[in-house]
DRENDREN-505584 format. One line per field, with one value per residue: x, y, z of N, C-alpha, C in turn. Coordinates in nm, 2 decimals. Layout:
BEGIN
n.x = X,...;
n.y = Y,...;
n.z = Z,...;
ca.x = X,...;
ca.y = Y,...;
ca.z = Z,...;
c.x = X,...;
c.y = Y,...;
c.z = Z,...;
END
This chain:
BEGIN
n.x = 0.09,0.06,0.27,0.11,0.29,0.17,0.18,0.35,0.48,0.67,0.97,1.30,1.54,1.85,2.19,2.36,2.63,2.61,2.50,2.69,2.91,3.29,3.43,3.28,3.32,3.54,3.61,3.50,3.62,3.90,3.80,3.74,3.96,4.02,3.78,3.74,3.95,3.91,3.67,3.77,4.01,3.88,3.62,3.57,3.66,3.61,3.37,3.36,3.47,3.31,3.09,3.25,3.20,2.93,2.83,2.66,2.79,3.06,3.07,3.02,3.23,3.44,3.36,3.36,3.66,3.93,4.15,4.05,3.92,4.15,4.30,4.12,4.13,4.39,4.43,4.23,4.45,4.66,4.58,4.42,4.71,4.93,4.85,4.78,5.06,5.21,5.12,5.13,5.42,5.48,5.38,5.56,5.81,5.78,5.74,6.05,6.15,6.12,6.25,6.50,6.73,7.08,7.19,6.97,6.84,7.02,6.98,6.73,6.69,6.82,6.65,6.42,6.50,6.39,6.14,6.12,6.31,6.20,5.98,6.05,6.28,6.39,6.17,6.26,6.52,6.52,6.41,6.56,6.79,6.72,6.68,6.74,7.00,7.16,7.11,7.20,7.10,7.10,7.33,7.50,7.34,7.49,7.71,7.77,7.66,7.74,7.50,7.25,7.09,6.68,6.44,6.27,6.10,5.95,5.75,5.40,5.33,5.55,5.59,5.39,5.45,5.67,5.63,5.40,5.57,5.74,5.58,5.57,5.83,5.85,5.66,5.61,5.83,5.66,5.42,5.51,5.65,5.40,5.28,5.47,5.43,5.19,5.28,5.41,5.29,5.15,5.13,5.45,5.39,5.25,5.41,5.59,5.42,5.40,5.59,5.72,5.49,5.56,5.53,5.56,5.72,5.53,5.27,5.25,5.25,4.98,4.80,4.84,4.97,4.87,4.54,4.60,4.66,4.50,4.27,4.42,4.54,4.38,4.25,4.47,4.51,4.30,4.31,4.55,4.46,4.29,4.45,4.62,4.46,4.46,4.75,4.96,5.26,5.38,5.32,5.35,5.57,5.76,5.69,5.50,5.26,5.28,5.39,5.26,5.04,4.93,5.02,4.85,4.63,4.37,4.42,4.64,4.53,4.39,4.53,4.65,4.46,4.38,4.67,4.62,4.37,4.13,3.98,3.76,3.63,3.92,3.84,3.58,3.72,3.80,3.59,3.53,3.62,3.54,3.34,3.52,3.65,3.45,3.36,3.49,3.64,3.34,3.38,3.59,3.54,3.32,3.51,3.63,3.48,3.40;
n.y = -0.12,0.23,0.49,0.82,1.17,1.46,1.79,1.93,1.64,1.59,1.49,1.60,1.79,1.66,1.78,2.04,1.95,1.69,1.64,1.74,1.64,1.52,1.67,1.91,2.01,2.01,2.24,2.44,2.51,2.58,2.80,2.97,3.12,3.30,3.45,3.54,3.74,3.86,4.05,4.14,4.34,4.39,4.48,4.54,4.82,4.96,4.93,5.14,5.38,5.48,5.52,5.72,5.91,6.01,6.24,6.54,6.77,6.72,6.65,6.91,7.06,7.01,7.10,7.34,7.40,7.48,7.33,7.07,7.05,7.13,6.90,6.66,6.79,6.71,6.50,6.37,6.48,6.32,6.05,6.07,6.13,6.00,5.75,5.65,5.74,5.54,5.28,5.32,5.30,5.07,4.87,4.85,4.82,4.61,4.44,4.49,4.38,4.12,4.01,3.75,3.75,3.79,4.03,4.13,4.05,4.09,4.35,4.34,4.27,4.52,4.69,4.64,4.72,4.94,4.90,4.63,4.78,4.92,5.17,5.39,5.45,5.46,5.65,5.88,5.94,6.05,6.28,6.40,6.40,6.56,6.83,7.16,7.31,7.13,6.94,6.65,6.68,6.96,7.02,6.88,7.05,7.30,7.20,7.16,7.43,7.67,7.77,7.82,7.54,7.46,7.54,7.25,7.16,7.36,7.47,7.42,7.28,7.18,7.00,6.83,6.73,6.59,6.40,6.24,6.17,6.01,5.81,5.66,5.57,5.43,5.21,5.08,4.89,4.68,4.67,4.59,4.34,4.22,4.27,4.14,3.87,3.87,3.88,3.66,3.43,3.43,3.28,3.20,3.12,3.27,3.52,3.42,3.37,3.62,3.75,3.59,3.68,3.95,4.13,4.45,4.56,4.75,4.62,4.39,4.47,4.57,4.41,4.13,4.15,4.38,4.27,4.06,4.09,4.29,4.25,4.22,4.42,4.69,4.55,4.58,4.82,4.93,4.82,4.92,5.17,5.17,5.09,5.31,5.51,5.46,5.51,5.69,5.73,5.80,6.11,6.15,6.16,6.22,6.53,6.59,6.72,6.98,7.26,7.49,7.30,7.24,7.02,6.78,6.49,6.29,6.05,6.18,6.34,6.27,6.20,6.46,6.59,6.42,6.47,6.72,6.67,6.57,6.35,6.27,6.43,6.34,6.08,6.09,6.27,6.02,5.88,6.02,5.95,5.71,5.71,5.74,5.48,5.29,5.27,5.20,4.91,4.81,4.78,4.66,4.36,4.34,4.27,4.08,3.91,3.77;
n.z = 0.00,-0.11,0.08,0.17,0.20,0.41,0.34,0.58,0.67,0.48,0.34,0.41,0.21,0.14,0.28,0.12,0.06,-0.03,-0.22,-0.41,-0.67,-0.61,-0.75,-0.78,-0.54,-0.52,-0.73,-0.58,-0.32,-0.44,-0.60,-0.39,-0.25,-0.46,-0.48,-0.24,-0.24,-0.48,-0.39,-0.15,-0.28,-0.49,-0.57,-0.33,-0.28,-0.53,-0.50,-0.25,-0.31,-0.54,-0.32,-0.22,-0.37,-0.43,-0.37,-0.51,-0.53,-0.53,-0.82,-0.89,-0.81,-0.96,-1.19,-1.17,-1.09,-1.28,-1.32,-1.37,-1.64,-1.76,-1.73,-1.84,-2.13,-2.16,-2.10,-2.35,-2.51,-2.50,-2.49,-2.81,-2.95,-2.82,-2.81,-3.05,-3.25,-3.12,-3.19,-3.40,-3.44,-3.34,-3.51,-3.76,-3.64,-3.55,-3.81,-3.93,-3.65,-3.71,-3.88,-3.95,-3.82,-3.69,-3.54,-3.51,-3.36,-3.13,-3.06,-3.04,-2.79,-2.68,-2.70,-2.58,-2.33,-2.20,-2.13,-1.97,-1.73,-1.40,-1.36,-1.17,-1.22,-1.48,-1.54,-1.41,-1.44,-1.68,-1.66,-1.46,-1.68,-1.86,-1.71,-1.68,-1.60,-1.50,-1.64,-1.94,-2.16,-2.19,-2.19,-2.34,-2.60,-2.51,-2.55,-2.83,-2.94,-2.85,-2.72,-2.45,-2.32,-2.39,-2.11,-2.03,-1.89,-1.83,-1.99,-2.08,-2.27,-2.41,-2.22,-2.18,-2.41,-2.40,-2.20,-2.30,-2.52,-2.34,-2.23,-2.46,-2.57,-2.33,-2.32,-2.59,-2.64,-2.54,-2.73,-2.92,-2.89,-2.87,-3.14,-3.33,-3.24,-3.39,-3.63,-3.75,-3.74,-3.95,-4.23,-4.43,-4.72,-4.85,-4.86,-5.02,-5.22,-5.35,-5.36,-5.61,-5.76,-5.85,-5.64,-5.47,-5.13,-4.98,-5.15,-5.00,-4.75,-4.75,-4.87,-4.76,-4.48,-4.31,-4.36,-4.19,-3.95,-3.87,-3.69,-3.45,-3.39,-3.36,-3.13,-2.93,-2.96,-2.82,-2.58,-2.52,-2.47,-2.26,-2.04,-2.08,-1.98,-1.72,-1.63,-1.43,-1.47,-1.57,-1.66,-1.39,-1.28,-1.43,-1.49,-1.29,-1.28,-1.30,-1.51,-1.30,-1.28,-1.50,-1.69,-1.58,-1.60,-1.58,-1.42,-1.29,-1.16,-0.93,-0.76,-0.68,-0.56,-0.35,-0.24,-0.13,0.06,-0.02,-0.05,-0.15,-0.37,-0.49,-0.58,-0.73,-0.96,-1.06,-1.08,-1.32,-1.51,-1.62,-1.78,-2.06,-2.02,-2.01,-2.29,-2.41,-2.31,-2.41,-2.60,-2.66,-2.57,-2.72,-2.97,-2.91,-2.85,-3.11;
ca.x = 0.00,0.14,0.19,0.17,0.32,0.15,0.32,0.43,0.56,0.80,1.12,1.42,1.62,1.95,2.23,2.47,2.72,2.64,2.42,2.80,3.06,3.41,3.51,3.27,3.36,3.71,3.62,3.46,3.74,3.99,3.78,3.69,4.05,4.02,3.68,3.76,4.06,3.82,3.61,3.88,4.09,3.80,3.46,3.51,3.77,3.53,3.24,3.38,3.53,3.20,3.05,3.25,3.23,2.84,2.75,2.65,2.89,3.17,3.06,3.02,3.31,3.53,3.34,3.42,3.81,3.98,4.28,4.01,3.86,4.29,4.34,4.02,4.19,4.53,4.43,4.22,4.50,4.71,4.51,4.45,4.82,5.04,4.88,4.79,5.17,5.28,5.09,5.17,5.57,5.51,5.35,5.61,5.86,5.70,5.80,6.17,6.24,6.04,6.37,6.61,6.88,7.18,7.22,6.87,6.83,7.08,6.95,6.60,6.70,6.84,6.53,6.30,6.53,6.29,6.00,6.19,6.32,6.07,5.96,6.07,6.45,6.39,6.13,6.34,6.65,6.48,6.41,6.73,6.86,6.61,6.70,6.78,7.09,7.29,7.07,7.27,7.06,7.11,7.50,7.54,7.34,7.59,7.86,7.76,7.61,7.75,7.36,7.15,6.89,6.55,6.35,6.19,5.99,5.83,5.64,5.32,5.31,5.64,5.66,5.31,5.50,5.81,5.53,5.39,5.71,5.86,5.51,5.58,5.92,5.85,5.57,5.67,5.84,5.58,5.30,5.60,5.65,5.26,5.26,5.52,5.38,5.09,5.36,5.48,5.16,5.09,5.21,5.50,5.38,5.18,5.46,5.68,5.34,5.34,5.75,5.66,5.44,5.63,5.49,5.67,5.68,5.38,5.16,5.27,5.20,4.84,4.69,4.85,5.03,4.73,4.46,4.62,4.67,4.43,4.20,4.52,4.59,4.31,4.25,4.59,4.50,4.15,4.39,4.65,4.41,4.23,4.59,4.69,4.38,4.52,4.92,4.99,5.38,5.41,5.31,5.34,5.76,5.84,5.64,5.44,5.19,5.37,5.41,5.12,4.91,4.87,4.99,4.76,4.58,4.26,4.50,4.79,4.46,4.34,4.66,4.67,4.37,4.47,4.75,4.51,4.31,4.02,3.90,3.59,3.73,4.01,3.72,3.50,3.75,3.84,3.46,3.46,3.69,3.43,3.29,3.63,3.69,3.34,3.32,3.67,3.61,3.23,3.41,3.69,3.51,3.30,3.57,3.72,3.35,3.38;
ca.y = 0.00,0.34,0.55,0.95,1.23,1.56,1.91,1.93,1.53,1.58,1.46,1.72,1.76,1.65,1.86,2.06,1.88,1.52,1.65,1.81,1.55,1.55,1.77,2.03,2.05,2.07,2.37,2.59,2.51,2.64,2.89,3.05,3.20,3.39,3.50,3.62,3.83,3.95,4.09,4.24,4.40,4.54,4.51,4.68,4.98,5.00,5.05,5.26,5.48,5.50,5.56,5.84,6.02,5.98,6.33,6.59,6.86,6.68,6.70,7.08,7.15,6.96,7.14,7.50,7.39,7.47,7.22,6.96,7.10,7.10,6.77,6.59,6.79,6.63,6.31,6.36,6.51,6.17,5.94,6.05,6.13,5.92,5.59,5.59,5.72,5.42,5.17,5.25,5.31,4.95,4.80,4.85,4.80,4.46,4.39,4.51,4.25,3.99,3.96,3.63,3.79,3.78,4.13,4.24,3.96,4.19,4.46,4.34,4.29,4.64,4.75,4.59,4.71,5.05,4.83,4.56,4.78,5.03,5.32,5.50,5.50,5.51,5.82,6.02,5.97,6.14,6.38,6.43,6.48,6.72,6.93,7.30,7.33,7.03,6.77,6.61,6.69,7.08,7.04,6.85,7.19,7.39,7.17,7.12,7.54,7.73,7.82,7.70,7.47,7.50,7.50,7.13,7.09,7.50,7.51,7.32,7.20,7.12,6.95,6.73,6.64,6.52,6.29,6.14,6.05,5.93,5.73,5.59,5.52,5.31,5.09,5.08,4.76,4.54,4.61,4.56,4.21,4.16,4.24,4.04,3.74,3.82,3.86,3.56,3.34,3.50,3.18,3.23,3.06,3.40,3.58,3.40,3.37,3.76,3.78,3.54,3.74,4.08,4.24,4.51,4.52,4.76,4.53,4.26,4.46,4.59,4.30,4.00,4.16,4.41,4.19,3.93,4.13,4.41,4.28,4.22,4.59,4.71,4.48,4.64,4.97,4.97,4.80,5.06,5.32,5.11,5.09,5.46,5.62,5.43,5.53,5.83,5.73,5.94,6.22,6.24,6.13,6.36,6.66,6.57,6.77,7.07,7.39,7.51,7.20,7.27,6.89,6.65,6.37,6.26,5.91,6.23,6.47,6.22,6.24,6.64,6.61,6.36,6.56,6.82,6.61,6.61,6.23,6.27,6.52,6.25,5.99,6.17,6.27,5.89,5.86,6.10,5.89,5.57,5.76,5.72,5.34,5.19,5.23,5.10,4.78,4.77,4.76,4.53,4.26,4.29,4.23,3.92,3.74,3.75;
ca.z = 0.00,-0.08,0.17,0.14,0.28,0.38,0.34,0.68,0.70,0.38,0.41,0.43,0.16,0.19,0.26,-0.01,0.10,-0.06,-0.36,-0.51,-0.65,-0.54,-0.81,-0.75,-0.39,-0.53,-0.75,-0.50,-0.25,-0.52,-0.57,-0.27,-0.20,-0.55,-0.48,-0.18,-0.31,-0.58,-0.31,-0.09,-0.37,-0.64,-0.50,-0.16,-0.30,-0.64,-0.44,-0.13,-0.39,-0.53,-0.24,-0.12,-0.46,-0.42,-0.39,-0.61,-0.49,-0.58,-0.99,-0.91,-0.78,-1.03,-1.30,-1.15,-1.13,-1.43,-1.32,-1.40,-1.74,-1.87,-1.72,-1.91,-2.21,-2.16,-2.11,-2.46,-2.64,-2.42,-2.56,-2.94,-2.99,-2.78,-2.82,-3.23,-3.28,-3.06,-3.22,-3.55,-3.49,-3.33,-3.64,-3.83,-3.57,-3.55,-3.91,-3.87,-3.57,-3.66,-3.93,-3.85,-3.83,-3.54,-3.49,-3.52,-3.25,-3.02,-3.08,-2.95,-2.63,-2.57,-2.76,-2.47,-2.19,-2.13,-2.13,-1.90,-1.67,-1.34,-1.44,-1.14,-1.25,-1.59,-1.60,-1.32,-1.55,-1.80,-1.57,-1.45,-1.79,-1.88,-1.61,-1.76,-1.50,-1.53,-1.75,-1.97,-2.29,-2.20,-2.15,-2.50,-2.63,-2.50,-2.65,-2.95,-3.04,-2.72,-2.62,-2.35,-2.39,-2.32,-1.99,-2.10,-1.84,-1.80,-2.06,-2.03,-2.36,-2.42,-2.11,-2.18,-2.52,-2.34,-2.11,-2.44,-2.57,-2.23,-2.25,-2.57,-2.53,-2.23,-2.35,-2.67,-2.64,-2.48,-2.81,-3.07,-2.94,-2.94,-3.30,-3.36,-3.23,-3.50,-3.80,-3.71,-3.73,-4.09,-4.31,-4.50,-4.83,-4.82,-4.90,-5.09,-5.34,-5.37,-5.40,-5.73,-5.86,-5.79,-5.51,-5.36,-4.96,-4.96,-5.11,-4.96,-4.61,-4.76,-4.90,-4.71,-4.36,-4.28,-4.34,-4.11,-3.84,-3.82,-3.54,-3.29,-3.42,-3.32,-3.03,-2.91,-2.93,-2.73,-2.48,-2.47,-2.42,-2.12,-1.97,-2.03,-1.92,-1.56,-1.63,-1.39,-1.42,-1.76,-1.63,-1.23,-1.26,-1.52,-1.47,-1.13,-1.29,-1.33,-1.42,-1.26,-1.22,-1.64,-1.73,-1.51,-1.65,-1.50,-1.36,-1.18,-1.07,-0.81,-0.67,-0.68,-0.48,-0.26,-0.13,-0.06,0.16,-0.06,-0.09,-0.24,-0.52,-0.59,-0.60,-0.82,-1.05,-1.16,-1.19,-1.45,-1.60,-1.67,-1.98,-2.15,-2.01,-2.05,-2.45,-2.50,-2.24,-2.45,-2.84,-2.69,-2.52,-2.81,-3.05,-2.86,-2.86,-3.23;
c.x = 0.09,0.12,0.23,0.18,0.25,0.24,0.41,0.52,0.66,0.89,1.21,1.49,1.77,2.00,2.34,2.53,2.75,2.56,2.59,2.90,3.20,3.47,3.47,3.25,3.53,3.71,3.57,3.56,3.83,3.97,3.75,3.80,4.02,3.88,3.66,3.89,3.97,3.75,3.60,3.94,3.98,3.67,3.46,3.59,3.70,3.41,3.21,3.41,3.36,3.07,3.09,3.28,3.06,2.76,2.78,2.72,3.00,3.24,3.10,3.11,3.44,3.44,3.36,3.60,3.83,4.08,4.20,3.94,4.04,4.33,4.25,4.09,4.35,4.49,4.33,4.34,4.62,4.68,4.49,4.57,4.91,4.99,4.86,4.96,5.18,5.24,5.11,5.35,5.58,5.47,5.46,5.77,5.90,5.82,5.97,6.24,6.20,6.17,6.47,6.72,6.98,7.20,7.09,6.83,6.89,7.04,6.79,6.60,6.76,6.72,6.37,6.29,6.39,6.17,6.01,6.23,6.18,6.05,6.00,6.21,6.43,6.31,6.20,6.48,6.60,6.45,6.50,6.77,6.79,6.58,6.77,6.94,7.20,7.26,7.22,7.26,7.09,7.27,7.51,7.49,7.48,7.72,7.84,7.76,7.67,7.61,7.35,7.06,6.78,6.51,6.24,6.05,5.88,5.76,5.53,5.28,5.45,5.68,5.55,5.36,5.59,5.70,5.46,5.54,5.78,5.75,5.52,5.71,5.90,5.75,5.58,5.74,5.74,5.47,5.37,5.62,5.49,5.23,5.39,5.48,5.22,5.15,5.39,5.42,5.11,5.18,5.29,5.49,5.29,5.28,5.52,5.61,5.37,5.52,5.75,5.61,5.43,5.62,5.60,5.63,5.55,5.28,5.17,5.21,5.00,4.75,4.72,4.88,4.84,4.59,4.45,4.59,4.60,4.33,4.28,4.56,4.50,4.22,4.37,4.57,4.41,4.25,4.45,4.58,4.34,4.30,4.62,4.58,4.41,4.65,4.91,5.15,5.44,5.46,5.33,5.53,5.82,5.81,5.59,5.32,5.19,5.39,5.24,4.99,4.84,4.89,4.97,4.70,4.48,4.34,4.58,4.64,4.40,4.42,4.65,4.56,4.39,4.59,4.69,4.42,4.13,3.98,3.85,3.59,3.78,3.92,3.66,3.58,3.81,3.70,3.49,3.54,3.59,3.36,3.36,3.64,3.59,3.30,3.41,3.65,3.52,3.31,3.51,3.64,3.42,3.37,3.63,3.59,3.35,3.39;
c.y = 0.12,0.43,0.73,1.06,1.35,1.63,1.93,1.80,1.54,1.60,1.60,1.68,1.77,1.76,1.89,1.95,1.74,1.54,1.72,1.67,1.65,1.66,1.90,2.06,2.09,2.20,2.47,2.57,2.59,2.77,3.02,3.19,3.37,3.46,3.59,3.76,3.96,4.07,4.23,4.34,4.44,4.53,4.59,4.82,5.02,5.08,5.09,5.37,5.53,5.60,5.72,5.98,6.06,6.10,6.45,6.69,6.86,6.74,6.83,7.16,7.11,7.02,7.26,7.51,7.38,7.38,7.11,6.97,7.10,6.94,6.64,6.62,6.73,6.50,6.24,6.33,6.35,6.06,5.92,6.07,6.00,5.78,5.55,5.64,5.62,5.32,5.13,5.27,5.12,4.86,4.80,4.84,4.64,4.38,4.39,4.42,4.14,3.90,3.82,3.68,3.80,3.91,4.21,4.18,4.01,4.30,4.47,4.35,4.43,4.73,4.76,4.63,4.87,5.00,4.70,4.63,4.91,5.12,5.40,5.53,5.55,5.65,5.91,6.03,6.02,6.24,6.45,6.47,6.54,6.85,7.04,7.36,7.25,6.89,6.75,6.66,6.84,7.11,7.00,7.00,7.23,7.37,7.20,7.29,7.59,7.79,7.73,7.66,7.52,7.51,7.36,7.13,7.23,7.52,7.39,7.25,7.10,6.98,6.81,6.67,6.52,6.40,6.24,6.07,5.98,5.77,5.61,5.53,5.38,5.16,5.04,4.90,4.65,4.52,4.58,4.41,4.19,4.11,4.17,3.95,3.75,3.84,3.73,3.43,3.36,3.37,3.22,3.24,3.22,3.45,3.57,3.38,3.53,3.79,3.71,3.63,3.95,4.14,4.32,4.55,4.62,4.70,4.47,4.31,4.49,4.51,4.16,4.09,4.23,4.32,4.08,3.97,4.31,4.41,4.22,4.35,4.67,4.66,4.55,4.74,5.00,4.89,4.89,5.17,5.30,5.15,5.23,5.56,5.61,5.47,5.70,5.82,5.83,6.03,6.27,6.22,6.21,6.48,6.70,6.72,6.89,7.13,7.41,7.45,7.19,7.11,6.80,6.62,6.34,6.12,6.03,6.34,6.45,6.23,6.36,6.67,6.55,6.38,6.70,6.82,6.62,6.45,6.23,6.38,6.44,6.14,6.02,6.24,6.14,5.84,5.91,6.03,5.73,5.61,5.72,5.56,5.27,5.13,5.12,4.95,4.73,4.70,4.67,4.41,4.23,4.21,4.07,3.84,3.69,3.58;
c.z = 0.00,0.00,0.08,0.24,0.30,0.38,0.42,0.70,0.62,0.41,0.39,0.33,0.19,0.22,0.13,-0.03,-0.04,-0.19,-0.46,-0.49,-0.57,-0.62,-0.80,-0.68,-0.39,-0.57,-0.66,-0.38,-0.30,-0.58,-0.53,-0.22,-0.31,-0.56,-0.33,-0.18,-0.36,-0.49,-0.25,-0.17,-0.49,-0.58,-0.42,-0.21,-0.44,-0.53,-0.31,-0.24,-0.44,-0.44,-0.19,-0.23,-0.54,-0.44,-0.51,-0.66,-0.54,-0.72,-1.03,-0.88,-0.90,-1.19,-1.26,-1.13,-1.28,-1.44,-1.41,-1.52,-1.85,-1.84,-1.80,-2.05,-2.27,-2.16,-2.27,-2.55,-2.63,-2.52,-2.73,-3.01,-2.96,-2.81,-3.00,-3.25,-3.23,-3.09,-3.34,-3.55,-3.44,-3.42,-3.75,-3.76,-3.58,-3.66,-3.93,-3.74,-3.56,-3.82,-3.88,-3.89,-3.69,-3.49,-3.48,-3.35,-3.10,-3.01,-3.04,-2.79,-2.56,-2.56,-2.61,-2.35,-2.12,-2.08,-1.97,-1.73,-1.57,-1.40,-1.36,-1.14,-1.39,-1.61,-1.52,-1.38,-1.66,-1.75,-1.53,-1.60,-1.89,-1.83,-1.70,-1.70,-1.56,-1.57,-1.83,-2.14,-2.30,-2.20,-2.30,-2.58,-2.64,-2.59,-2.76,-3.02,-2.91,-2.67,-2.54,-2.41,-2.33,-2.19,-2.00,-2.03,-1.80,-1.83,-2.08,-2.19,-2.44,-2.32,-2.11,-2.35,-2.46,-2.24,-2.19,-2.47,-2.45,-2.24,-2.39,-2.58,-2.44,-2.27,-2.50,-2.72,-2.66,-2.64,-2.92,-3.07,-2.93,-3.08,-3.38,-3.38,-3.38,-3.62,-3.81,-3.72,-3.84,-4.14,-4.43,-4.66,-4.91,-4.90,-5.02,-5.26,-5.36,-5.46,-5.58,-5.81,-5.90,-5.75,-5.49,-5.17,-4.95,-4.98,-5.04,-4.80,-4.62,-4.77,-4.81,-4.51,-4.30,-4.23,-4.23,-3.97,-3.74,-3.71,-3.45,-3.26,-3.32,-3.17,-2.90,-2.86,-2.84,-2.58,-2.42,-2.43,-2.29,-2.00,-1.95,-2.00,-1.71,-1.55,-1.58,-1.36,-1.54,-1.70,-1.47,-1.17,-1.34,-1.49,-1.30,-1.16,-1.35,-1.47,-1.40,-1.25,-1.40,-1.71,-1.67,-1.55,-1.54,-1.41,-1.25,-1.14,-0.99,-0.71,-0.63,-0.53,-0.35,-0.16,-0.07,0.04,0.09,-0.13,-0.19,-0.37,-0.62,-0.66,-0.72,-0.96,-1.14,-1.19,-1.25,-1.58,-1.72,-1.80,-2.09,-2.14,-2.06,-2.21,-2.48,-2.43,-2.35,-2.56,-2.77,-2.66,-2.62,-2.98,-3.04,-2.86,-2.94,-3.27;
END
């Protein structure tokens, strides 16, 4: 005879425990550390930051500073200069040491060393010898024409050039071997069909190299700009913002504030940053679904 249970007599279902195999008590074990990481390190400092950049004062006061109306403009003119020159001197860069040759092969490795080594020796040695006194670049001047050199770092536009190029210099390396690695994966038979039928190296880079490697290119680039809208070593080791607070970058104007004692300022001006980051994240993570 069957028996049945009412609502209240029904049994208990088991616990977790014995409803998960052994592997997926392994994965959330193995998990748990990195999810607690996640947590600690971007959840709680995302949305305290957040929080303490919450009010509306903040907006209004970083739209009545004009520090913060030149630093949104630098980190534009940052962004559309310094990272397309740097992606295309490394595109062609690319091609140049992706060569088998022995000396191009030494000559990569000195090539890498800016990229290789910190940034805070290498951009304060650029610093140092950009000094108007007793740099190194203003002494050769003198040797070379008996004048002085310039004041590199007084003028605020001269001085946000010299923080592109230090930027470009330094990273420089790292997206040349990227595109390497996609010259390099392009099949040779490719070329040596074109050399046949007499290409010269532009076609050969238009119709075969290009095509091969235009969504790492491009992939690359929405990267770099992800990255240098976070890089305040450009500009806060060479310049430190300087002169007059005229070359700060939304990444060196949280800082500025920050030593001011103004939290919720610094806060609120890396929100204002998420306008610039959210497209570029949007178009790349849609490029990699593809």
């Amino acid at each position: 005879m069957a028996i049945t249970l009412s609502g209240d007599q029904a049994m208990p279902s088991p616990p977790l425990s014995s409803r998960l195999t052994p592997a997926q008590v392994w994965g959330i074990v193995l998990l748990a550390p990195y999810l607690l990481v996640f947590l600690a390190f971007v959840v709680y400092p995302v949305g305290y930051g957040l929080w303490l950049a919450r009010a509306p004062e903040n907006y209004v006061a970083l739209y009545n500073d004009p520090i913060f109306a030149r630093a949104a403009v630098n980190t534009l003119i940052f962004l559309v200069i310094g990272i397309n020159i740097k992606m295309l001197i490394a595109l062609f860069l690319s091609g140049f040491f992706a060569q088998q040759r022995t000396w191009i092969k030494w000559l990569s490795v000195i090539f890498i060393l800016p990229w290789a080594v910190p940034s805070i020796p290498t951009i304060l040695s650029v610093r140092f010898m950009l000094n108007p006194e007793w740099g190194m670049v203003n002494h050769l001047i003198f040797t070379l024409t008996g004048d002085d050199g310039p004041n590199w770092l007084n003028d605020p536009t001269v001085a946000l050039t010299m923080a592109i190029a230090v930027h470009i210099w330094k990273s420089l390396p790292f997206w040349t071997l990227i595109l390497i690695t996609g010259r390099l994966a392009i099949s040779h038979d490719l070329f040596e069909a074109a050399e046949v039928d007499g290409a010269s190296w532009w076609q050969k880079f238009r119709y075969i190299t290009w095509p091969s490697m235009q969504t790492l290119y491009v992939t690359c680039t929405l990267l770099s700009m992800i990255w240098t809208l976070g890089d305040f070593n450009s500009v806060y080791l060479l310049t430190g913002g300087g002169p007059a607070d005229l070359t700060h970058v939304l990444a060196t104007l949280g800082i500025r504030y920050l030593r001011l004692d103004q939290l919720s300022l610094a806060m609120a001006s890396i929100v204002c940053a998420m306008p610039f980051v959210l497209p570029l994240v949007y178009f790349m993570m849609k490029r990699l679904s593809r």
